[in-house]
Each structure stands twice: as structure tokens, then as C-alpha cells.
C-alpha positions as CSV (number, residue, x, y, z in Angstrom):
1,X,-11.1,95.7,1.6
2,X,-11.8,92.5,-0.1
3,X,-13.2,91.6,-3.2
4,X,-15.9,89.4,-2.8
5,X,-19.2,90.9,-3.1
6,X,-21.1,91.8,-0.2
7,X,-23.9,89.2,-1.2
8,X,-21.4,85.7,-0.8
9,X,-19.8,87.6,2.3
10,X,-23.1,87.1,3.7
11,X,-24.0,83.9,2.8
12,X,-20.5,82.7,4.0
13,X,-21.1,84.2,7.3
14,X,-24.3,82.0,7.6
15,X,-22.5,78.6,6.6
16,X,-19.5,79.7,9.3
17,X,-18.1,76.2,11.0
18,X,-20.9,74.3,8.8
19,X,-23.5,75.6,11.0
20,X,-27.0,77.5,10.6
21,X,-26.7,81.1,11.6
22,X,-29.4,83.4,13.2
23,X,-29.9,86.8,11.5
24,X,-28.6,88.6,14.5
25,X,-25.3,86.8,14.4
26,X,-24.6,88.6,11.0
27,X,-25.8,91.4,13.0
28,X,-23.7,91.5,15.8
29,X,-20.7,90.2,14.5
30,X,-20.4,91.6,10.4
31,X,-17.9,89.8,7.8
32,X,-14.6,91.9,7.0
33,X,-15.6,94.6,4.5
34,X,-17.4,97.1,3.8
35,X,-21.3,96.8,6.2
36,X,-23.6,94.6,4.1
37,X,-27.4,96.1,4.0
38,X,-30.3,94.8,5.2
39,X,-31.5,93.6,2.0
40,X,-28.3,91.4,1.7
41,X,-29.0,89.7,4.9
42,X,-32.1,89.2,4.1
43,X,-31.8,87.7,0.8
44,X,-28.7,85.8,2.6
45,X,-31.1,84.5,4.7
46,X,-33.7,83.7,2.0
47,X,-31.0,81.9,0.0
48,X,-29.9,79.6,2.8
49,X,-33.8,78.8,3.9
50,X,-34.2,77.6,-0.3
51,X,-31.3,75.5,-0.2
52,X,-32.4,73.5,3.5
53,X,-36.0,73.4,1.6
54,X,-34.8,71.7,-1.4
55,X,-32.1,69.3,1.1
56,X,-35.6,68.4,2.6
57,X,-37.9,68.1,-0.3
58,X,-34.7,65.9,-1.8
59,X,-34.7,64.2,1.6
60,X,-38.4,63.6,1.3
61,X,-38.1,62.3,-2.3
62,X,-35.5,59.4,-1.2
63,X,-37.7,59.0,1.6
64,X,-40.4,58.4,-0.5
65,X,-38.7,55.9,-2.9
66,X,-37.4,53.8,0.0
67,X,-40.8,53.2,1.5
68,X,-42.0,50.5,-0.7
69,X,-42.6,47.7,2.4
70,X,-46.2,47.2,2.2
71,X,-48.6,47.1,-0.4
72,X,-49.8,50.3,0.7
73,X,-46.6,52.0,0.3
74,X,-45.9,50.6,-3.0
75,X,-49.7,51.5,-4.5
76,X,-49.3,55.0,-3.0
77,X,-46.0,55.8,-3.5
78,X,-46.1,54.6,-7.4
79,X,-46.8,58.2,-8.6
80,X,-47.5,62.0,-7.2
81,X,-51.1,61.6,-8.1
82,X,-51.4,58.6,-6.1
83,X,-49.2,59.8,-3.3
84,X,-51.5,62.6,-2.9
85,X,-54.7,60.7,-3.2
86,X,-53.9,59.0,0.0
87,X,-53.7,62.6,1.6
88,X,-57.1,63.7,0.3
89,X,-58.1,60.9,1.3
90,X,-56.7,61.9,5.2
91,X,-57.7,65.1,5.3
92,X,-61.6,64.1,4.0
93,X,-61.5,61.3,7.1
94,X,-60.4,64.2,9.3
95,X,-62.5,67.2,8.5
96,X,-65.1,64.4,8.1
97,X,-66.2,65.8,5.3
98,X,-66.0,63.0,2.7
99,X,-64.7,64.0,-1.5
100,X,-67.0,62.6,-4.6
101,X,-65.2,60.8,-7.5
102,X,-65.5,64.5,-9.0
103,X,-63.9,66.7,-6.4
104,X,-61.2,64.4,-6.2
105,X,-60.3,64.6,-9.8
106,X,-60.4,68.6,-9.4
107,X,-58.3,68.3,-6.4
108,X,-55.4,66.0,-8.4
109,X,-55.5,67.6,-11.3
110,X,-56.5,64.0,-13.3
111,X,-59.2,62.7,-15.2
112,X,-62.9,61.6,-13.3
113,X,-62.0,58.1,-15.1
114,X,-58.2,58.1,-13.6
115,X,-60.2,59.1,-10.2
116,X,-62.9,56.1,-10.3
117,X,-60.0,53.8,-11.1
118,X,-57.7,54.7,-8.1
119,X,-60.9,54.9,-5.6
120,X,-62.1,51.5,-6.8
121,X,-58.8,49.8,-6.4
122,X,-58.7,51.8,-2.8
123,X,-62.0,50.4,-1.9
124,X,-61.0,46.9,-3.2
125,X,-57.8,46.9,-1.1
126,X,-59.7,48.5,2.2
127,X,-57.4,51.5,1.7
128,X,-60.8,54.1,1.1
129,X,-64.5,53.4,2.6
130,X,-67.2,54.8,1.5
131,X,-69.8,57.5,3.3
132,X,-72.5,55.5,5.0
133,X,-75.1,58.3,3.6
134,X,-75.1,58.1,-0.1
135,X,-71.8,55.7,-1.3
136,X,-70.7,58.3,-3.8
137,X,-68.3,59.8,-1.0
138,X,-65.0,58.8,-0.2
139,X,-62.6,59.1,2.6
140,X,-59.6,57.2,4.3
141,X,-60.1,53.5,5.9
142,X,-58.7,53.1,9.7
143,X,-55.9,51.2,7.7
144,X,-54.6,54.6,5.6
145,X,-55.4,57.0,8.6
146,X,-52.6,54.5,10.5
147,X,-50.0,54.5,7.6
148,X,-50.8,58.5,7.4
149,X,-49.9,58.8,11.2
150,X,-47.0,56.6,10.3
151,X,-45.9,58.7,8.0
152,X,-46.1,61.9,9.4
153,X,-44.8,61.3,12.8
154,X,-41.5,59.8,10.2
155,X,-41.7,63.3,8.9
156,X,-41.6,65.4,11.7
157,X,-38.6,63.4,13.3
158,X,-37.0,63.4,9.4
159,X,-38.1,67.7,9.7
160,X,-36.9,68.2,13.2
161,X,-33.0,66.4,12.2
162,X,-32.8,69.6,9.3
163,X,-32.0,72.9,9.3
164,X,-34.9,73.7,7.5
165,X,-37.0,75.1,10.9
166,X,-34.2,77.1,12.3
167,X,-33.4,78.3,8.7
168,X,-37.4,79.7,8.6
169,X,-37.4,81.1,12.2
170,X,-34.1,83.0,10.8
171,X,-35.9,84.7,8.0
172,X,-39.2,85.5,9.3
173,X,-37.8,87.0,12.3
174,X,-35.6,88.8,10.7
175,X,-38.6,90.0,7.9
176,X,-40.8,90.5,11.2
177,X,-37.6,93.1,12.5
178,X,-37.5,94.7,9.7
179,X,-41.4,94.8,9.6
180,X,-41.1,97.0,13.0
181,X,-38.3,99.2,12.2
């Protein structure tokens, strides 16, 4: 019998030979000890899918910072509320279905005055066009839809590198498992 508790028995199986673990590896070949319980692999498994989230979110954060080449970059990646202007702007240009000056503001959490300021300096830079119908709408120019694609074809080659995936196929099969049982 050893003295570790059943929990960091788990989560040291998982990280055996500095490799991600599938929940049926616990399974089918248990740590030393006493048998752990299905709610210790489980949060086992939850515990190593957080820390490859926050490895990728930190990944994605140094990412971020080092992507300062264009103008672009720089304006968008100068703060979060910036950063995620340029994806409401994406995802109005590709549900075609254009944000006011107002929804905008909602969606980012900022003032309507912060909001006119970034879309004007968009517009002014060719980063944001306006809706052909009314000019109070706003969605992404052919020039942010290309950096966007940029960006998230970096990201899934940046996301397919991690553990993270494997570590979230680990855990919702396993939930799904126990789900059935």
C-alpha cells in the first residue's frame, strides 16, 4: 500500500513517460494501490484537459503578442476589445448579416462612443466596410476576412501541435462511458 492519495496516483498515471493518456489506459492498466473510482479518473482526466487549456490559452497569449508585423496586427492586437472587434467583425461578414455601432458595443462589453471610434478608425484604414443598404452596418473588409483566415489556419496548426484535443476526446469519452453505464 502506498501513501499517495488515490487522486495524484491518477493524475501520475496520465502524465506516465510525459505523454497524454486515454481514460481506458487508467482503466486497463491501474496505478499500485488500492483501485481508484470512477470519479477520480474522471476528475484526473478533467484536471489534465484544464492544464493543456491554459498551456494553450498561454500559448495563444504569446502568440498574440508576437504578431505585431502589420498594421493590422498591431491595431488589433493592442487590446482584448480590439482583438475581438476584428472577430465580430468576421463573423458579421460571414453570416452576412452586418452589426450597428450599437450591437457592437453590446457584443464587447464597451461604450457606443469607444465603438464609433474603433469602427471609424477600421473604416479609415479599409479594415471594416460598410453595408451597401443603409451605411449604419458594419462588417469585415476582404483585407480582415484574409488576416482572419491567416490567423485561424495559424491556430489550428498551433491547436493540432497540443495535447489539448486528445486531452478533450479523453474526457468526454470517458463522461459519454460513464453516461451509458
Amino acid at each position: 500500500m502506498t501513501d499517495e492519495p488515490r487522486e495524484q496516483r491518477a493524475k501520475r498515471h496520465l502524465e506516465k513517460n510525459g505523454k497524454q493518456t486515454e481514460w481506458h489506459d487508467v482503466l486497463d492498466n491501474p496505478p499500485m494501490g488500492p483501485p481508484i473510482s470512477s470519479e477520480e479518473i474522471e476528475q484526473a482526466l478533467a484536471d489534465e484537459y484544464a492544464k493543456h487549456l491554459f498551456i494553450r490559452q498561454l500559448r495563444s497569449h504569446t502568440e498574440k503578442s508576437e504578431r505585431v508585423e502589420t498594421r493590422l496586427q498591431r491595431y488589433f492586437n493592442s487590446t482584448p476589445a480590439k482583438n475581438m472587434l476584428a472577430k465580430v467583425l468576421c463573423i458579421a461578414t460571414y453570416d452576412n448579416s452586418p452589426y450597428t455601432k450599437t450591437e457592437i458595443s453590446e457584443q464587447l462589453n464597451i461604450s457606443r462612443q469607444a465603438a464609433h471610434t474603433y469602427i471609424e478608425e477600421c473604416l479609415e484604414e479599409g479594415w471594416a466596410v460598410e453595408c451597401e443598404c443603409c451605411q449604419k452596418h458594419y462588417k469585415a473588409s476582404h483585407t480582415l476576412i484574409e488576416a482572419g483566415r491567416k490567423f485561424a489556419h495559424d491556430n489550428y496548426m498551433s491547436a493540432k501541435k497540443s495535447a489539448l484535443i486528445p486531452a478533450y476526446h479523453a474526457l468526454s469519452g470517458y463522461r459519454a462511458l460513464r453516461k451509458a453505464s
